[in-house]
PyMOL commands that place a pseudoatom at each C-alpha (Angstrom):
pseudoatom trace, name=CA, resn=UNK, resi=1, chain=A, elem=C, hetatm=0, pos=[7.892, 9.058, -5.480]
pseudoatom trace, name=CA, resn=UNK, resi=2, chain=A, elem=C, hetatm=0, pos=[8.484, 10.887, -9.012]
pseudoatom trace, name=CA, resn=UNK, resi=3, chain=A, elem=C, hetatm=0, pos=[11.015, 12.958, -6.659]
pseudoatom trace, name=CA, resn=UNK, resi=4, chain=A, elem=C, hetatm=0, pos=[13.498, 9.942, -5.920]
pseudoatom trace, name=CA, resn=UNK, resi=5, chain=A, elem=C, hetatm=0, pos=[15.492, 7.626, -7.713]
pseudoatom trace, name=CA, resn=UNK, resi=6, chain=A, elem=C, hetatm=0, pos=[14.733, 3.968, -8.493]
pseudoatom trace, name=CA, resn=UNK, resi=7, chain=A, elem=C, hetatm=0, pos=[16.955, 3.030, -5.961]
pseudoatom trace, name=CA, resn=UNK, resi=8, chain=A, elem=C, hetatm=0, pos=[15.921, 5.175, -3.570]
pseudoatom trace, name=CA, resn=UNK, resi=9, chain=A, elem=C, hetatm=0, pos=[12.152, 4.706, -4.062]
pseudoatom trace, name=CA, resn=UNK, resi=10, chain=A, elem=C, hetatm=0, pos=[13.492, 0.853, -3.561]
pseudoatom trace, name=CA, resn=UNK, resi=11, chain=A, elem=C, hetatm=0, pos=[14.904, 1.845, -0.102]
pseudoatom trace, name=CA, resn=UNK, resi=12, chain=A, elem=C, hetatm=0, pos=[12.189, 3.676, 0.847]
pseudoatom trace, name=CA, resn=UNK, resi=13, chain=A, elem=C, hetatm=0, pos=[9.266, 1.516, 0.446]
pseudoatom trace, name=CA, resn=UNK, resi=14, chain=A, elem=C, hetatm=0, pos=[10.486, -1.750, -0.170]
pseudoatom trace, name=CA, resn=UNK, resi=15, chain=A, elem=C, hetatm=0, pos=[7.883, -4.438, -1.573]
pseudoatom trace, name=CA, resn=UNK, resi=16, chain=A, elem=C, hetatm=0, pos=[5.436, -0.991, -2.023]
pseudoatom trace, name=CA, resn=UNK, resi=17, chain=A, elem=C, hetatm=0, pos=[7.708, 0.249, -4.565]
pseudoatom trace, name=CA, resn=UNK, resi=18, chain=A, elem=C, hetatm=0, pos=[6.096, -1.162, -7.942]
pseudoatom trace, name=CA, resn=UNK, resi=19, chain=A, elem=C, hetatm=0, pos=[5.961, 1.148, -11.267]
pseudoatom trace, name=CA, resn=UNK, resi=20, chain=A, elem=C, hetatm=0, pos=[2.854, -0.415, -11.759]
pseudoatom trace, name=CA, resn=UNK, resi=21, chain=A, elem=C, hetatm=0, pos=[1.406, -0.087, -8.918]
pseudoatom trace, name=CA, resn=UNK, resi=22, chain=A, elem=C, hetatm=0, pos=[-0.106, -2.411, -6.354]
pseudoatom trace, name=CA, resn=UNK, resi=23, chain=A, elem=C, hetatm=0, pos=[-3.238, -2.631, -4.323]
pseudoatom trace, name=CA, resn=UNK, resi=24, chain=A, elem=C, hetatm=0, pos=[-4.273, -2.264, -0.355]
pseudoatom trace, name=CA, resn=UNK, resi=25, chain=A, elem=C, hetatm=0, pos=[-7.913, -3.055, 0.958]
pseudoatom trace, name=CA, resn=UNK, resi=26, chain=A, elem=C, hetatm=0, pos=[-7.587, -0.525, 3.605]
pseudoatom trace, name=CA, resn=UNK, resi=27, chain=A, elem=C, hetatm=0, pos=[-9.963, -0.462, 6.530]
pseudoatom trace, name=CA, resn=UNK, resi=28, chain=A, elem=C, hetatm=0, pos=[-11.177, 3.653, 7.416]
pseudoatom trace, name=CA, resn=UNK, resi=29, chain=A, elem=C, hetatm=0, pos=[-12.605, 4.621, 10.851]
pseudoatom trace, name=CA, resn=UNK, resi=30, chain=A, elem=C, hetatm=0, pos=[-13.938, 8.424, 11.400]
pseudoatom trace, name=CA, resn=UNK, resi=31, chain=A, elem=C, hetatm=0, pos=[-14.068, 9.793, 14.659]
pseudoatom trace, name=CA, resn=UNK, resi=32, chain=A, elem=C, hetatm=0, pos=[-16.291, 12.791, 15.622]
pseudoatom trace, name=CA, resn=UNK, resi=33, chain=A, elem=C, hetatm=0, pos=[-16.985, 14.187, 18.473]
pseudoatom trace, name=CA, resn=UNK, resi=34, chain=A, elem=C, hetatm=0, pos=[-19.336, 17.288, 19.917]
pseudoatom trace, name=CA, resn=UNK, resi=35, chain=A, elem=C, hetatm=0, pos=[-22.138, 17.709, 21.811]
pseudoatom trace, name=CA, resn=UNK, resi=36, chain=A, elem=C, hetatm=0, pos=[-24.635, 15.335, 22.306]
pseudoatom trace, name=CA, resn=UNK, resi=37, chain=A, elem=C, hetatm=0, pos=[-27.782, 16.254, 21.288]
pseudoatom trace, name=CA, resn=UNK, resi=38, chain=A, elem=C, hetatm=0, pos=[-30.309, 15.969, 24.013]
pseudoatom trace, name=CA, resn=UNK, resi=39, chain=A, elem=C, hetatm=0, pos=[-33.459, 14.067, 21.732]
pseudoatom trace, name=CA, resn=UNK, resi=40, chain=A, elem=C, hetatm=0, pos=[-31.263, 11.921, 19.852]
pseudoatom trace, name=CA, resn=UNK, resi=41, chain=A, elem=C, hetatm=0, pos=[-28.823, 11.303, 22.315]
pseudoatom trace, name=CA, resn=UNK, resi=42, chain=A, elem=C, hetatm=0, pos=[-26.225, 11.247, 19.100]
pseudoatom trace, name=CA, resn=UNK, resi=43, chain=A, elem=C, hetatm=0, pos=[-23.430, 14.003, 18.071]
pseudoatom trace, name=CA, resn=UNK, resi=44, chain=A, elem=C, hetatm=0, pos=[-24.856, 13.503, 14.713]
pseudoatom trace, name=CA, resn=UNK, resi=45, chain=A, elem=C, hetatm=0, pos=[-26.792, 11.516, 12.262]
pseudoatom trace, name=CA, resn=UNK, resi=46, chain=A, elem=C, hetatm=0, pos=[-25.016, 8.302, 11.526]
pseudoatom trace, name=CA, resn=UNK, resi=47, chain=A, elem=C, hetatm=0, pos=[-26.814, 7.840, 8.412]
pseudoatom trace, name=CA, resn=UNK, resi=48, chain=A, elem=C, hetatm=0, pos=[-25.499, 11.620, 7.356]
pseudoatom trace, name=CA, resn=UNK, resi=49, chain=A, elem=C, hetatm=0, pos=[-21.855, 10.532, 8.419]
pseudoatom trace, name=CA, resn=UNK, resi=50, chain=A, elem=C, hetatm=0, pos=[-22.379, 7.512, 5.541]
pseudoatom trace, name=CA, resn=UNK, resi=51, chain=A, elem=C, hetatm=0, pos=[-23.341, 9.553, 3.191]
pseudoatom trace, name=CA, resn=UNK, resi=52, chain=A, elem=C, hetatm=0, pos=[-20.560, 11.993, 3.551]
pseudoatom trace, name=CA, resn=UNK, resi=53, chain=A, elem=C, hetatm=0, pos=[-17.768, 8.929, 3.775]
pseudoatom trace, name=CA, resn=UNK, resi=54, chain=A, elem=C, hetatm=0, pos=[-19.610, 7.669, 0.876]
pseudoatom trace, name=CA, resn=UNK, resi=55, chain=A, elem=C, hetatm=0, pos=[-18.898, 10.930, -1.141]
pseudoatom trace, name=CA, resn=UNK, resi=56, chain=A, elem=C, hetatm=0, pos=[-15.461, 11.750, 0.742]
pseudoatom trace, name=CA, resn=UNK, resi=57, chain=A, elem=C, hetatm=0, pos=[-14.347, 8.459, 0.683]
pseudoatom trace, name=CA, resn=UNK, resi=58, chain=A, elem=C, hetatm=0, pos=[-15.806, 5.868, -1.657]
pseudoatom trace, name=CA, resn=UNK, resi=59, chain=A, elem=C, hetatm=0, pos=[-16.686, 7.418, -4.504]
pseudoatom trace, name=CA, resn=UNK, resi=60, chain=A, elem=C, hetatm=0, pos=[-13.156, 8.912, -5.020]
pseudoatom trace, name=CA, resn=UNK, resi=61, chain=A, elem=C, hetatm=0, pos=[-10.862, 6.058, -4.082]
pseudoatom trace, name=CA, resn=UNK, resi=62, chain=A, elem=C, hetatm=0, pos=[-12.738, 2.524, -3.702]
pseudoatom trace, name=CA, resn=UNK, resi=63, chain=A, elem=C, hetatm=0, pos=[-11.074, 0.791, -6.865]
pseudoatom trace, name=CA, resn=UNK, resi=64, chain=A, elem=C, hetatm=0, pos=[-9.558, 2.988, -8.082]
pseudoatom trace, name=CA, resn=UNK, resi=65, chain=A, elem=C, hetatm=0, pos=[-5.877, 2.836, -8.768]
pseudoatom trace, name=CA, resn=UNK, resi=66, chain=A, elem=C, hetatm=0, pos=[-4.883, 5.685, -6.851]
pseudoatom trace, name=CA, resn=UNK, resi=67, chain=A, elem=C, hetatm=0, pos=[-1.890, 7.372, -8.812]
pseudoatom trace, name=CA, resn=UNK, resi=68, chain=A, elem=C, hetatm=0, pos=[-3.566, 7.380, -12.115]
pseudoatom trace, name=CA, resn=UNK, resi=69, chain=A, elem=C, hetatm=0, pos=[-7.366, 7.636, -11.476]
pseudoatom trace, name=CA, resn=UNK, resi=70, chain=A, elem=C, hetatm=0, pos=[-7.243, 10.450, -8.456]
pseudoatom trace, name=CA, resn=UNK, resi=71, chain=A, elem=C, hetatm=0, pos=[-5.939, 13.950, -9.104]
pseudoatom trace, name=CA, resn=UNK, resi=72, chain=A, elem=C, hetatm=0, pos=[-4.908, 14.581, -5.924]
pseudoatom trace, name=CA, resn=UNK, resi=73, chain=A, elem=C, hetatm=0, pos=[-2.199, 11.888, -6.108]
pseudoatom trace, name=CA, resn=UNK, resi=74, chain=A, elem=C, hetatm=0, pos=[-0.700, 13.042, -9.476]
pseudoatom trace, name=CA, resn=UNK, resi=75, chain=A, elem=C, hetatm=0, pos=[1.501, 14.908, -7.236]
pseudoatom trace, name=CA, resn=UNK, resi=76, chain=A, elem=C, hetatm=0, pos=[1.588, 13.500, -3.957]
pseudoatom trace, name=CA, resn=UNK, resi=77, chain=A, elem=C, hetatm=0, pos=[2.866, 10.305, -2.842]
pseudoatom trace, name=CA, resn=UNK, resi=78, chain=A, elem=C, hetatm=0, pos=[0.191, 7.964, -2.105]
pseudoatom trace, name=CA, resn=UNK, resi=79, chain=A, elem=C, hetatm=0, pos=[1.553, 6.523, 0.868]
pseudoatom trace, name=CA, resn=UNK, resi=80, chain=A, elem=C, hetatm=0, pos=[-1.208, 5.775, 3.360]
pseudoatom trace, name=CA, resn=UNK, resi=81, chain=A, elem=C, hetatm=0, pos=[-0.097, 9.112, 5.960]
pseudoatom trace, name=CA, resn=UNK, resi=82, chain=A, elem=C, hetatm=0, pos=[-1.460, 10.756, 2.170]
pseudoatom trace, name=CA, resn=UNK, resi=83, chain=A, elem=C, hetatm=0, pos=[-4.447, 9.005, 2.064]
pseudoatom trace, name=CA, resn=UNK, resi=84, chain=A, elem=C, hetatm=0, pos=[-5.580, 10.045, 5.542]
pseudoatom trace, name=CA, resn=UNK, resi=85, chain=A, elem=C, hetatm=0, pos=[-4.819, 13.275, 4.376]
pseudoatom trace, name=CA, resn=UNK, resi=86, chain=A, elem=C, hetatm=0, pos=[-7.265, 13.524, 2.091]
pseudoatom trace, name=CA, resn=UNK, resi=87, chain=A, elem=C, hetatm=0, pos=[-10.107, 11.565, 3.460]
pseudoatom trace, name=CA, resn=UNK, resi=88, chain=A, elem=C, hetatm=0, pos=[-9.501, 14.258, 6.549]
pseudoatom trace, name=CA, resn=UNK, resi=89, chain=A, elem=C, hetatm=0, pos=[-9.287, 17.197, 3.622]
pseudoatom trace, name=CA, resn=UNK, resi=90, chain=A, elem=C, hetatm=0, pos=[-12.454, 15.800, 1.900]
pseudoatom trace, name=CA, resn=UNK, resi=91, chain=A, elem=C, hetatm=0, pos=[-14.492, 14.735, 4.885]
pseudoatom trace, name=CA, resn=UNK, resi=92, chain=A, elem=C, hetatm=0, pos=[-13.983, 18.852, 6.533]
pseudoatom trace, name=CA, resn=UNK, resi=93, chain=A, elem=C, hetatm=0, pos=[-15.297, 19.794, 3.450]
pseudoatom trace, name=CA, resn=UNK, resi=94, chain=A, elem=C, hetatm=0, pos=[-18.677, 17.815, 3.740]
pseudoatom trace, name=CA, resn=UNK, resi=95, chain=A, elem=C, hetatm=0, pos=[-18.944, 17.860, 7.913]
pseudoatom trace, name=CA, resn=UNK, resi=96, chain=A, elem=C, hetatm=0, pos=[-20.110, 20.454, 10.089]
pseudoatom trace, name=CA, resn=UNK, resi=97, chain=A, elem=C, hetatm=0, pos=[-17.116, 22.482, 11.664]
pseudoatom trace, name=CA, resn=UNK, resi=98, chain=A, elem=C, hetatm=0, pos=[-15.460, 21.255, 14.190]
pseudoatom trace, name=CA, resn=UNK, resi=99, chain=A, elem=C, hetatm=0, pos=[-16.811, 17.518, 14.340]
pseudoatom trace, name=CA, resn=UNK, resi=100, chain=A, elem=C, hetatm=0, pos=[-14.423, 15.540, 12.363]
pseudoatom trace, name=CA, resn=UNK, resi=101, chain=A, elem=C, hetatm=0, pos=[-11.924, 14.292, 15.233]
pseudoatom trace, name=CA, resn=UNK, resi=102, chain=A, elem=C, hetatm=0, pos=[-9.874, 11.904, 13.822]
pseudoatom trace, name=CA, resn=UNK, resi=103, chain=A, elem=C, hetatm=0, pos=[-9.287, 9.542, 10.665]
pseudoatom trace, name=CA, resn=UNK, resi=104, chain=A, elem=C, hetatm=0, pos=[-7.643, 6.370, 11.035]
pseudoatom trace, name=CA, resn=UNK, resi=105, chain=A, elem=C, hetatm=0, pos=[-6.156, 4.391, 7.454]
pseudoatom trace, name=CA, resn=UNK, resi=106, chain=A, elem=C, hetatm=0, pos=[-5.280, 0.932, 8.029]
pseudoatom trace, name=CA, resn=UNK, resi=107, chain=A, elem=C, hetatm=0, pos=[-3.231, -0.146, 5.352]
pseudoatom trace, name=CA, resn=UNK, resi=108, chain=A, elem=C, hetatm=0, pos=[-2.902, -3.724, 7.365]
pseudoatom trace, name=CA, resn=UNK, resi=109, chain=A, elem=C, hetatm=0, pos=[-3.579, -4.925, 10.870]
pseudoatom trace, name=CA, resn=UNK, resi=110, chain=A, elem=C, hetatm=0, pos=[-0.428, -3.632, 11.997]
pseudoatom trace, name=CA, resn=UNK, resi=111, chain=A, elem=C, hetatm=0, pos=[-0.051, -0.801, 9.688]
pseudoatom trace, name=CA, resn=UNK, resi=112, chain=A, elem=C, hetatm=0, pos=[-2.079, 1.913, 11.094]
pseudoatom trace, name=CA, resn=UNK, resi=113, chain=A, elem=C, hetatm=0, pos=[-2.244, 5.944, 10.506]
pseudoatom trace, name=CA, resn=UNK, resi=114, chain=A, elem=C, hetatm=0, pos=[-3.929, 8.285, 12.525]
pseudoatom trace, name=CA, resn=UNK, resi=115, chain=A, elem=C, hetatm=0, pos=[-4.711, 11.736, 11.300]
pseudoatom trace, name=CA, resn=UNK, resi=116, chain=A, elem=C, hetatm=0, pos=[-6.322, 14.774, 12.824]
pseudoatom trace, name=CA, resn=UNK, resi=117, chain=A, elem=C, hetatm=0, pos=[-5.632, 17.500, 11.345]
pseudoatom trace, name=CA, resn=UNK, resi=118, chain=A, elem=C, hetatm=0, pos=[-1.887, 18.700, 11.727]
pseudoatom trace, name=CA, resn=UNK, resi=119, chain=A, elem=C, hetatm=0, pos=[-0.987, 15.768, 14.209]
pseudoatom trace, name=CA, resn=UNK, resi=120, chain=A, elem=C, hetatm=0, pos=[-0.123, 12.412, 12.399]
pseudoatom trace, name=CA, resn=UNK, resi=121, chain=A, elem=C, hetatm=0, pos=[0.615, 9.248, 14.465]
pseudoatom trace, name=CA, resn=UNK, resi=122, chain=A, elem=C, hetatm=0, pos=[2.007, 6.364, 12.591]
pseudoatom trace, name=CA, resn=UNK, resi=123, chain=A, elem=C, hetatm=0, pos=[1.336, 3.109, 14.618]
for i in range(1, 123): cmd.bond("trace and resi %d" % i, "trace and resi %d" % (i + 1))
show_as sticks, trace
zoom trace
């Protein structure tokens, strides 16, 4: 974080705090939810929900280094409760209102964030 000290940022996120960075392979899950439609028995197309995590999701962060090639993160901390924020903000931009439930980051197997909307769980 640009807004703590060495030492702090040492504190704060241990063996994450590196000035030059370090990577995650984090695993994304999208949750809708709605009505299901009565001929395709489906809340919506699956191969639409790809395409929009491929343009939400993929295209923006997939190796990239996060704090120097995304915008977004020239300000804000890329910790992973920040990532989920903005696959959530870029996925309701894509989806139709109302269907994007919940996004879950895992940054490791027992590193987990789940976002929807306002509500953040860290498990």
């Amino acid at each position: 974080s640009k807004s703590l000290s060495d030492e702090e940022n040492l504190k704060l996120f241990g063996k994450c705090n590196n000035p030059n960075g370090h990577g995650h392979n984090y695993k994304v899950v999208v949750t809708v939810r709605g009505e299901i439609d009565p001929v395709s028995g489906t809340v919506m197309n699956l191969t639409d929900l790809k395409e929009y995590m491929q343009e939400a999701i993929m295209e923006p962060l997939d190796h990239k280094n996060l704090d120097k090639d995304v915008p977004y993160f020239s300000e804000v901390v890329s910790t992973t409760e920040n990532v989920a924020v903005f696959i959530w903000d870029s996925l309701q931009r894509l989806l139709p209102q109302g269907i994007l439930y919940k996004v879950e980051v895992h940054e490791t197997e027992q590193n987990v964030v789940v976002y929807k909307g306002e509500e953040t769980i860290v498990k």
